[in-house]
N, C-alpha and C positions, 0 to 999 in steps of 0.2 A: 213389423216386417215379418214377424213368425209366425203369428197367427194365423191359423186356417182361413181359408177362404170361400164363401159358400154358391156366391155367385160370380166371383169372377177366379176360378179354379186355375188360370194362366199364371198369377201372379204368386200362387204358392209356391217355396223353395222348399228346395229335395232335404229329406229327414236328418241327412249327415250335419246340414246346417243349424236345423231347430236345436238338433245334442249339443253340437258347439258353441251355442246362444248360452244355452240352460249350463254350460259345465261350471260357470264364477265368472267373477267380476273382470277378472283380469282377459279372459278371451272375449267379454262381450267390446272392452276397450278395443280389443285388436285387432275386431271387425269392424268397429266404426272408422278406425283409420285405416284399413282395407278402405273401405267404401269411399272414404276421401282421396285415398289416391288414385282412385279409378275412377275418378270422377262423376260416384254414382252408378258408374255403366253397370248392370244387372248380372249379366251375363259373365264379362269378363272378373267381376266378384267375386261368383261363382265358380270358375273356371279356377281361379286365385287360388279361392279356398278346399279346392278340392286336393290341393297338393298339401298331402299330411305328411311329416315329419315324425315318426316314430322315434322317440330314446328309449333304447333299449336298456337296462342295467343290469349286469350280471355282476355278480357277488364269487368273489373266491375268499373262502371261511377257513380259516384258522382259529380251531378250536384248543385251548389248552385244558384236558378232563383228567381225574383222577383217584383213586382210593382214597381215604382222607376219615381218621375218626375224629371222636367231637370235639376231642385236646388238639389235635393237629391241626383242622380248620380256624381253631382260637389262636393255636401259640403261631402255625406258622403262614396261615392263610389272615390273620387278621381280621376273621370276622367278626361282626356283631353277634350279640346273642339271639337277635333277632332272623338277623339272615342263616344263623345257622340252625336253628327252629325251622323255618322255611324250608331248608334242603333235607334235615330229616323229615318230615311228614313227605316229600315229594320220593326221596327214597323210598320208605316205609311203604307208600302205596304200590312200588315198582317193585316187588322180592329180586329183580336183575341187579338191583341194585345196591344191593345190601350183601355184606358176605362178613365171616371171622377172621380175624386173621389167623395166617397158619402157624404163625408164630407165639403172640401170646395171648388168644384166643379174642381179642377186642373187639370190637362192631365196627365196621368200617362200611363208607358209603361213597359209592361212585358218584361224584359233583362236576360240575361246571366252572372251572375256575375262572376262565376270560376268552369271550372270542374276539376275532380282528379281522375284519377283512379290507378287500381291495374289489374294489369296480370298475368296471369301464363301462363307455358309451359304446352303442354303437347305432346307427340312424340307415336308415329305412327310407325311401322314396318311393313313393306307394300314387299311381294315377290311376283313378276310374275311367272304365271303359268312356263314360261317356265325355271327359276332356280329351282323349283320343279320336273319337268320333268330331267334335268338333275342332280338333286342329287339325285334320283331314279334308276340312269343308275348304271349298277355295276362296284365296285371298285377292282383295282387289288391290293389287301393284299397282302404282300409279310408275308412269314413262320414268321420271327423273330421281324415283327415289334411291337404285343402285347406285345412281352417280353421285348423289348427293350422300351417300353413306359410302363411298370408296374414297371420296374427299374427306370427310372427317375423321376415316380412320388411317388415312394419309399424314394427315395433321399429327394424330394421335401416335402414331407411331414416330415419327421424323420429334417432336415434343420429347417422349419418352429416352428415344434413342439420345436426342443432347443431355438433355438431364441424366443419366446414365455415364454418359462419358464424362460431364463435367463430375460425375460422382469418383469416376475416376482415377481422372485426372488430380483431383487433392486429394484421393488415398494414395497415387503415387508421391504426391508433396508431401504426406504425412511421413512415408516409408521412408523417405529420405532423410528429413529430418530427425527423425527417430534412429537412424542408423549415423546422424551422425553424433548423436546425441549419447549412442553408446560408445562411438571411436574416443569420443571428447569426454566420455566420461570418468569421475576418481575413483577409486578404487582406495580401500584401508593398506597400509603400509603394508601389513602380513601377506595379503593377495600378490601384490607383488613381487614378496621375495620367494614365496610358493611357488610362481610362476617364472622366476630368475630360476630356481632350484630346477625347475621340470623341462625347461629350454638345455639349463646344462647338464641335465642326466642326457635327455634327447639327441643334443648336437654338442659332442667333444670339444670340437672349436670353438663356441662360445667362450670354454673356460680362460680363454686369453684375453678376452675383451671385457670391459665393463661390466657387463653381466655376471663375472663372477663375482664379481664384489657384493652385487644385491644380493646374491644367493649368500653368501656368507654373514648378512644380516640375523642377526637373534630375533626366533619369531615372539620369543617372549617380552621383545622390547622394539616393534621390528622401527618405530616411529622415530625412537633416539637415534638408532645406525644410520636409517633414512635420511635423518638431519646431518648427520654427521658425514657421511659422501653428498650430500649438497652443497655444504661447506667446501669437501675437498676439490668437486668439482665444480665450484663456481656456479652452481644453479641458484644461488641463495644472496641475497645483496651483501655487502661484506661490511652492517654495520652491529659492532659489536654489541652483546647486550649487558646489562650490568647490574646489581644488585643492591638493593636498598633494603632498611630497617622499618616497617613499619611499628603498630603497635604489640604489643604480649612478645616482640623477639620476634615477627614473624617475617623473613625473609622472600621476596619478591622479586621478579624480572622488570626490568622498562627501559627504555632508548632513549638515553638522551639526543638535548639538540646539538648539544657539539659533536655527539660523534656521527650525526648525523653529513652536518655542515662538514664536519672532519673529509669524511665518505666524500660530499659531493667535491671539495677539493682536490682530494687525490685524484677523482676521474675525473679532473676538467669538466668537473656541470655545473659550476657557478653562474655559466650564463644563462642556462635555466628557472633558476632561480629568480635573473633579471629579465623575463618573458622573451627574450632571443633565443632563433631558430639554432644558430650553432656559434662555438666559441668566437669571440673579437673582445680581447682584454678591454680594448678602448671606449665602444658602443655599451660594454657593459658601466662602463666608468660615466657614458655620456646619462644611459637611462636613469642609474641610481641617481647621480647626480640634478640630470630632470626631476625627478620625484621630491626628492628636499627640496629643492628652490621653491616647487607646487606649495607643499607641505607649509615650508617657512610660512605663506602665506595666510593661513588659515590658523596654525599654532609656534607662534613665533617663540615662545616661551618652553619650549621643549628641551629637554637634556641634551638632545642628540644633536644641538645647534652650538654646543660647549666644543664639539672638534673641530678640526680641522676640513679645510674643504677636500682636502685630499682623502682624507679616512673618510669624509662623510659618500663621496662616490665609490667607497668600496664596503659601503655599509646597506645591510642587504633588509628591507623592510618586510615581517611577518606577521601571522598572526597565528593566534592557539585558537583553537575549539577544542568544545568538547560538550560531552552528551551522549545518555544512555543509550544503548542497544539493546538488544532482547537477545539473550544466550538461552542454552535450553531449558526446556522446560517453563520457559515463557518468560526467566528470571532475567531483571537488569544486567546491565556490565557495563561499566561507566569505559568510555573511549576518549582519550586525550590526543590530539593531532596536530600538527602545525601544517601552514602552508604560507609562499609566497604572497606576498599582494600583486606581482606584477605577472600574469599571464599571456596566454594567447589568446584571450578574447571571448567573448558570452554567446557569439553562433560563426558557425563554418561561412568563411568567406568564398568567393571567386577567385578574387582579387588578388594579385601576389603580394608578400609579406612588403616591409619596406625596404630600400636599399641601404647599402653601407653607409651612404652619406644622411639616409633619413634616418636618424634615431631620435625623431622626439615620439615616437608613437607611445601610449601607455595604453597596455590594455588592462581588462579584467580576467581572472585564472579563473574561467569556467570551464574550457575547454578542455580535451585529453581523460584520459584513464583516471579515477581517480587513487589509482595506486601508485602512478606515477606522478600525482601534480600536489598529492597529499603524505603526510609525511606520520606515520604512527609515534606516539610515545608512550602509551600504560594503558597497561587494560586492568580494570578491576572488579572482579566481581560484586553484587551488590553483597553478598554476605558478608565480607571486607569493609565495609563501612553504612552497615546499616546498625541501627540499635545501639549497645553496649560499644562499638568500636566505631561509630559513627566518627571519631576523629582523625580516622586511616585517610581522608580525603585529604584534609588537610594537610594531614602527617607527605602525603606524596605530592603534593606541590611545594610541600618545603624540600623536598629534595631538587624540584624537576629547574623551581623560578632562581636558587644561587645557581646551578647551571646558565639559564639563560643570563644573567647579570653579567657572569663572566663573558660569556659572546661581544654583550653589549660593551663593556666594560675593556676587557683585554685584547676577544677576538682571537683568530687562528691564524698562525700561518701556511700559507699555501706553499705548497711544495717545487710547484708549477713555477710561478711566477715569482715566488720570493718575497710574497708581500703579507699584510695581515691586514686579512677578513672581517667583519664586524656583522653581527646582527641586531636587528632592534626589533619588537615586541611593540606594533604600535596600537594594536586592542587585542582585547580577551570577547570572541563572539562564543554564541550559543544561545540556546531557549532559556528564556525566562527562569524555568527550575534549575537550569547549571546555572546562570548568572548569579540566583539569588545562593545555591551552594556555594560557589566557589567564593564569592565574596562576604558570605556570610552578614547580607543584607537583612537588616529588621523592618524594611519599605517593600514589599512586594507586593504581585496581582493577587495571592491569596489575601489582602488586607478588605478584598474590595466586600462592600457592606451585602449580606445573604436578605436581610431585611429593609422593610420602608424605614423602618425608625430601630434604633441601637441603644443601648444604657452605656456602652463603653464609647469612649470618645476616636473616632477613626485616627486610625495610625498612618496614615499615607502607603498609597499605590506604587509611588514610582521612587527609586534610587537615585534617581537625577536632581527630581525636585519634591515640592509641600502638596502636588496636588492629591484628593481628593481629602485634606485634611478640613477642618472648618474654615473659611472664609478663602479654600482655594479649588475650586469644583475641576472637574479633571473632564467633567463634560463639556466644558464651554468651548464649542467650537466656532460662536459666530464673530468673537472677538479679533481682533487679527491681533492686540498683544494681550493673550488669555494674563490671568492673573497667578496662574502659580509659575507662569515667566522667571518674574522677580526673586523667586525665592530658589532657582537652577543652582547648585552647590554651596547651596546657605547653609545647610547642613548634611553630615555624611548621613549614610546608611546604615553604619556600623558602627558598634562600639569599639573593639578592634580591632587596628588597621590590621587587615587581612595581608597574608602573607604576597598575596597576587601584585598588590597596592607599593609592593619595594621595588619592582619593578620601571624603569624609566618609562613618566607619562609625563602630562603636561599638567603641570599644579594648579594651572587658571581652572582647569576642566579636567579637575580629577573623575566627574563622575562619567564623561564623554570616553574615559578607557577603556569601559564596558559596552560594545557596541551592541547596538540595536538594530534588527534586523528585521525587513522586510516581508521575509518566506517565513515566519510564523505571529507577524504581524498583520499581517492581513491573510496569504494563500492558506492560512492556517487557523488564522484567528479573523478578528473581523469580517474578512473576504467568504468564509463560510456564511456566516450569522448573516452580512447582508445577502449574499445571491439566495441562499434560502428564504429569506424571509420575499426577494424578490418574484422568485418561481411559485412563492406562495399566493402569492395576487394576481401573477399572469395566469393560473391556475384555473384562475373564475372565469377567465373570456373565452376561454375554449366552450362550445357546445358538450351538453350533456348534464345529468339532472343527476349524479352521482360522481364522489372524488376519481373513483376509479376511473369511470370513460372522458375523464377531462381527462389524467393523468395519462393515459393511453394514447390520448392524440396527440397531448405535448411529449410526450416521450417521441411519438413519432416523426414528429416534425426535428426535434435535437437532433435523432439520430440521423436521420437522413441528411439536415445539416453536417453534421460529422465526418459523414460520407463523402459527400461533396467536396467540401474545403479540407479534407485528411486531415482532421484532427484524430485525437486518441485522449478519449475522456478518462479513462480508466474507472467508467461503471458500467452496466448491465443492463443495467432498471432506472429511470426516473419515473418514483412515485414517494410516497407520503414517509416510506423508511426510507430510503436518499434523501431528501431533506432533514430527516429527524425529527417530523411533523405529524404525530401519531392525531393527532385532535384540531380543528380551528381555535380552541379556547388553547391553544399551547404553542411556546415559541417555537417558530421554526432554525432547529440550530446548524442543521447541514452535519447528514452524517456519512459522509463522503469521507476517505483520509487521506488520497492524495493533492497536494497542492496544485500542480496542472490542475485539478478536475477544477479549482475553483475558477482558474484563470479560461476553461473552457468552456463552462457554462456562463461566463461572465459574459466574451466575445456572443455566443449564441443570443443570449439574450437580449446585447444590444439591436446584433442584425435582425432579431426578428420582431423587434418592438419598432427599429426602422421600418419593417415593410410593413407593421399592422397601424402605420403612425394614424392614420384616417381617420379608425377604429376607437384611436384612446381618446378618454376628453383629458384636456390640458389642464382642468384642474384636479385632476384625478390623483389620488396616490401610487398607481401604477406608474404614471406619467414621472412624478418624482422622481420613485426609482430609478424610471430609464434615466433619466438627467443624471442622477447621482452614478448609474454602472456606465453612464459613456464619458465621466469624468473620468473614474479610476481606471477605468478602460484607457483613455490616452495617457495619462500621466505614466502608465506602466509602458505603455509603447516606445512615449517619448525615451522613457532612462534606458529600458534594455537595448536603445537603438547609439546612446552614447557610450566613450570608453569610459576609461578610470576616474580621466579627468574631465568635468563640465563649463567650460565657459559660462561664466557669470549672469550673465543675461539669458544664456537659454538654462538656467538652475533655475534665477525666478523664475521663466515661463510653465517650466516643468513641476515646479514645484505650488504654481496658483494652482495646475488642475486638481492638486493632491487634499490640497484645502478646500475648495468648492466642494469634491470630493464630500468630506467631512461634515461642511455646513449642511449639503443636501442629504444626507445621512441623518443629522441630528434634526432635522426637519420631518422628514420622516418617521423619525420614530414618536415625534409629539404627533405628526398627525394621525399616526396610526392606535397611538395612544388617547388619541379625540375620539378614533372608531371605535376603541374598545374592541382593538384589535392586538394580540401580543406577538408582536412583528417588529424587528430592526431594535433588539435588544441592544444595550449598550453593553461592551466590553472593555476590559483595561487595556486592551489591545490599541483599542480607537486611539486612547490619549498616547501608545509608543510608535504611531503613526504620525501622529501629532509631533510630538517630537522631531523627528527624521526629516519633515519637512518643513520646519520652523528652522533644524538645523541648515539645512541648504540655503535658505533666504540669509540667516546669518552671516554665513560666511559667503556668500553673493556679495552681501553689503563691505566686507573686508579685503576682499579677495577677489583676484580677475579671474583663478581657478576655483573650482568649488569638488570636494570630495562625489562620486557617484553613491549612494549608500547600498549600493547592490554587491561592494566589496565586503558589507558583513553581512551579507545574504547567505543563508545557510544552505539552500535545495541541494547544491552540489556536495556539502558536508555530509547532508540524509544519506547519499549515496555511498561513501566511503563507509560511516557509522555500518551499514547494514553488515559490508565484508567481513571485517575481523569479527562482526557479532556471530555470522554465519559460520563462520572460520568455528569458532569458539564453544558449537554446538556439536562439531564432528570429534570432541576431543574427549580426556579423558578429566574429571574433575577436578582430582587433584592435579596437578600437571595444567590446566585451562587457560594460565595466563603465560607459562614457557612456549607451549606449546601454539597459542595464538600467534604471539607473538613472531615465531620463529616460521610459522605457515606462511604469517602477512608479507616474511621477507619472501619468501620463494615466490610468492606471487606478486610481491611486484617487482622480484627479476624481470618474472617475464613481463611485466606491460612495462619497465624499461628497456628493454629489450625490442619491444615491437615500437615504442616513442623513437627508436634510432637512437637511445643514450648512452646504451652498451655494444659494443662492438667485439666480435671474437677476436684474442688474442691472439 
């Protein structure tokens, strides 16, 4: 194209062009895509390329220069002997540059020590006369092209202008939010008495009111005074806190249950307790009393069937959890809690409560605050019984469980009513790692085998029963009476009986005291391993020849699902790290950590394996799956849709999808283990699902009532767990467990207080 031309001299380009051909590689690129966007046109190329861009760069120099003899530039300029060689010969040739000093006559030489500058751009727009010349020539307008470019930039503006306002519009949503974010926000103790101090320098009158008092708090301590006018002013729940011995002498805070029960007595909130909306001696008498008849049913062998039927409707049925939190610095803090069994229910009705005369309703305590529907007892750091003191755990359940004995045992009396109270402790829930601490279990999921083959002889998986031992596979899901059935509290877990274990249970089914729970049995465990290893296969049917542009469209499709139907997955991204699926040669383990998210990509993936049903072949391992996630899909629908209690008949029906569930699970992972594919890993999880709903069918068979097992479902514990963890981060070390403690009561003043449980005096 540069090339002279000797016969047809029209087709030569002007000189400026040929220079900028010839300058390097990188301009002759910039012309040929010049020419591609111009569609080849000659002229307007040229026209293009005529418009140069000059960067100017100018330099401001900062030179640092100065006398300097041979020892000075060694000892205090650091040169080399080299570079100072260099500067003498350069001097030497210069005599300006060379002088004695006036002082002790030395050879000194004028050098260069360092320069520094700064640049700027500046640019230049430079046109030849002769694109002047041609953008002067007239243009041929055709009729419609002003109208059709006052419409598009109609468009363009009226576009612009929304999007603008909708930009808006949620920075005034953010403003707001943000402002209220600071009204509502805490503040460290000392801020406030600072600020109590500068209101009563400022406004005299203050000093009569309340505000003096915070001013009169020690800022050296402002946190204890704090507590201590919360106390005085009733901001603070009024259950006292009390002092135990653990090990080396060391003296510790924690809340028992009686003075908890104590508390709700005095304030007439026993009926809370029995999931009623507000006091009625009677109805609470009728509920409790429902619940044991239930009960009798399923474990007729129980202690709490030794009283009387009058004390048994004034005997209030709980349970303990407990389970680590993260305090600062990312460290443990083990959180022990109790709550009711009987609440207000596992989602917000329409529908009004029952009436006075209906009291057989039993709900589930999902609902409310969980500082009002959960009840603190000890918080501990992990330093406190890790390592060398590792027996401080135990050492505080031998304080906490002769407390509850006595509930159960003696009971309280009410102030109110003049009668005595009773509680009973009908399981101990939590994750697997507190179950297996607190009962100091020698059967755990840590037993399960790391390898194909072992030299030591498996120990068993489960506290309940023999499975995964030799001749009792803990996999066998196609059995309906698997084989480590027979062998359910054949033997304990323990060598000794753990202190938890003195507590009134049912002796047929000592190992049933420790319940097992659904929300880290599956939404946590299993439920991860399978939808990941699911989304791993739907993975492949999306178009595109790389993981990423599959992942991209099925992310897209989720989200907008999401969208739709207002879910809240609590992720970001579905790709190859949301799964946990860094490789195909590697299990996909789901590295999501909220529990929702399993339950929402579980729904998603049913509905969208629905609409693509055409598309799968039915003997596909995809197809499995969907089978197997629209099992566990209903079976979860089924229970969170019932209360406390389950009629019989609809247990088993709830309880076949759970099983199906399972089989088509364990089918899949052989088939995917045919593909030589490492997908639908098996967990120890599977076999405490297993359980839970073998348990239903059991007592189906016994019993016209059947327990819901969503009552030792944990999600709502997670939540409580976080507060006092959070609590325990804003605190001071030493002081971490007074101090949580005594936080967690002020704070659930106030959400009893907004439950309508507290009323001003």
């Amino acid at each position: 194209m540069t090339k002279p031309k000797k016969k047809r001299t029209d087709l030569n380009v002007p000189k400026f062009v040929i220079d900028r051909w010839q300058s390097g590689t990188s301009a002759k690129d910039e012309m040929a895509e010049l020419l591609l966007q111009v569609n080849n046109d000659k002229e307007k190329f040229i026209t293009e390329l005529e418009l140069i861009v000059r960067k100017i760069k100018k330099f401001v120099l900062h030179i640092d220069e100065g006398w300097y003899s041979e020892q000075e530039m060694k000892s205090e300029l650091k040169w080399s002997q080299t570079r100072i060689s260099g500067a003498k010969k350069i001097c030497d040739a210069n005599p300006a540059l060379t002088r004695c000093n006036q002082y002790d006559g030395v050879k000194e030489y004028y050098v260069t020590v360092r320069e520094t500058a700064k640049h700027v751009h500046a640019q230049e727009n430079e046109h030849t006369e002769k694109t002047i010349q041609k953008a002067t020539d007239p243009v041929d307008v055709k009729k419609d092209d002003f109208a059709l470019l006052d419409k598009a930039q109609a468009r363009s503006g009226n576009s612009s202008i929304k999007t603008l306002e909708d930009h808006i519009t949620k920075l005034d949503a953010e403003y707001v939010k943000i402002n209220e974010a600071k009204a509502n926000g805490e503040a460290a103790c000392s801020s406030a008495v600072l600020s109590a101090r500068a209101v009563v320098e400022e406004m005299p009158a203050a000093a009569t009111s309340s505000v003096r008092r915070v001013a009169k708090c020690s800022l050296g301590d402002a946190e204890r005074d704090m507590h201590r006018l919360g106390k005085k002013f009733r901001l603070r729940l009024g259950v006292p806190l009390s002092r135990v011995s653990l090990l080396n002498n060391v003296q510790i805070a924690l809340l028992f249950m009686s003075s908890w029960i104590k508390y709700f007595l005095e304030k007439n909130l026993w009926y809370f307790l029995c999931g009623l909306q507000e006091p009625d001696e009677q109805r609470c008498e009728r509920q409790l009393g429902l619940f044991w008849e239930r009960f009798r049913g399923i474990s007729p062998n129980h202690p709490v069937f030794q009283r009387s039927t009058a004390d048994l409707c004034r005997t209030c049925p709980v349970l303990v959890h407990g389970d680590e939190g993260r305090s600062a610095k990312k460290t443990a803090i083990m959180i022990l809690s109790f709550h009711a069994v009987l609440g207000r229910g596992s989602q917000p009705s329409t529908t009004p409560g029952p009436s006075c005369e209906e009291s057989t309703t039993q709900e589930l305590n999902f609902l409310g605050h969980t500082f009002a529907t959960r009840y603190l007892l000890s918080v501990l750091p992990r330093a406190m019984y890790d390592d060398e003191v590792a027996g401080n755990f135990q050492r505080l359940l031998g304080h906490l469980v002769p407390d509850m004995r006595r509930l159960f045992e003696e009971g309280l009396v009410s102030p109110i009513y003049d009668k005595k109270f009773y509680v009973c402790v009908v399981n101990i829930v939590g994750d697997w790692p507190f179950l297996a601490k607190a009962f100091n279990y020698n059967r755990t999921f840590g037993n399960s085998a790391k390898r194909e083959t072992s030299k030591q002889v498996p120990k068993g998986i489960c506290h309940a029963c023999l499975a995964d031992r030799p001749g009792f596979p803990f996999e066998d899901f196609e059995s309906e009476v698997p084989r480590w059935k027979q062998t359910v509290n054949s033997i304990p877990a323990y060598t000794t009986t753990p202190v938890l274990m003195t507590l009134a249970h049912d002796t047929d089914d000592p190992s049933g005291f420790a319940g097992q729970d659904y929300f880290h049995g599956f939404h946590l465990g299993a439920g991860k391993i399978f939808m990941a290893s699911a989304l791993a296969l739907l993975n492949y049917s999306f178009d595109g020849q790389s993981f990423q542009v599959r992942f991209k469209k099925m992310e897209e499709k989720f989200f907008d699902w999401c969208s739709h139907h207002r879910q809240h997955p609590y992720i970001r991204k579905l790709n190859q790290d949301t799964l946990g699926w860094p490789h195909a040669t590697e299990p996909a383990m789901g590295g999501w950590s909220k529990g929702s998210t399993t339950l929402c990509l579980l729904r998603w993936f049913v509905c969208y394996c629905h609409e693509m049903r055409d598309t799968i072949a039915q003997d596909s391992l995809l197809f499995m799956s969907w089978q197997a996630a629209w099992q566990i899909n209903k079976f979860f629908s089924l229970l969170y849709r019932e209360k406390l209690w389950i009629i019989a008949s609809k247990a088993k029906e709830i309880a076949a999808y759970g099983r199906a569930f399972l089989r088509l699970n364990g089918r899949c992972a052989k088939r995917a283990y045919d593909e030589n594919r490492p997908l639908f890993m098996f967990m120890p999880n599977l076999h405490r699902l297993q359980h839970l709903m073998i348990r239903m069918e059991d007592q189906a068979r016994v019993s016209t009532w059947v327990q819901n097992g969503l009552m030792w479902s944990c999600q709502v514990e997670e939540d409580f767990i976080g507060r006092p963890s959070r609590l325990s981060r804003r605190v001071h070390p030493r002081r971490v467990i007074d101090r949580t403690l005594l936080r967690s009561l002020t704070a659930a003043h106030r959400q009893f207080r907004s439950a309508g449980l507290l009323r001003d005096m």
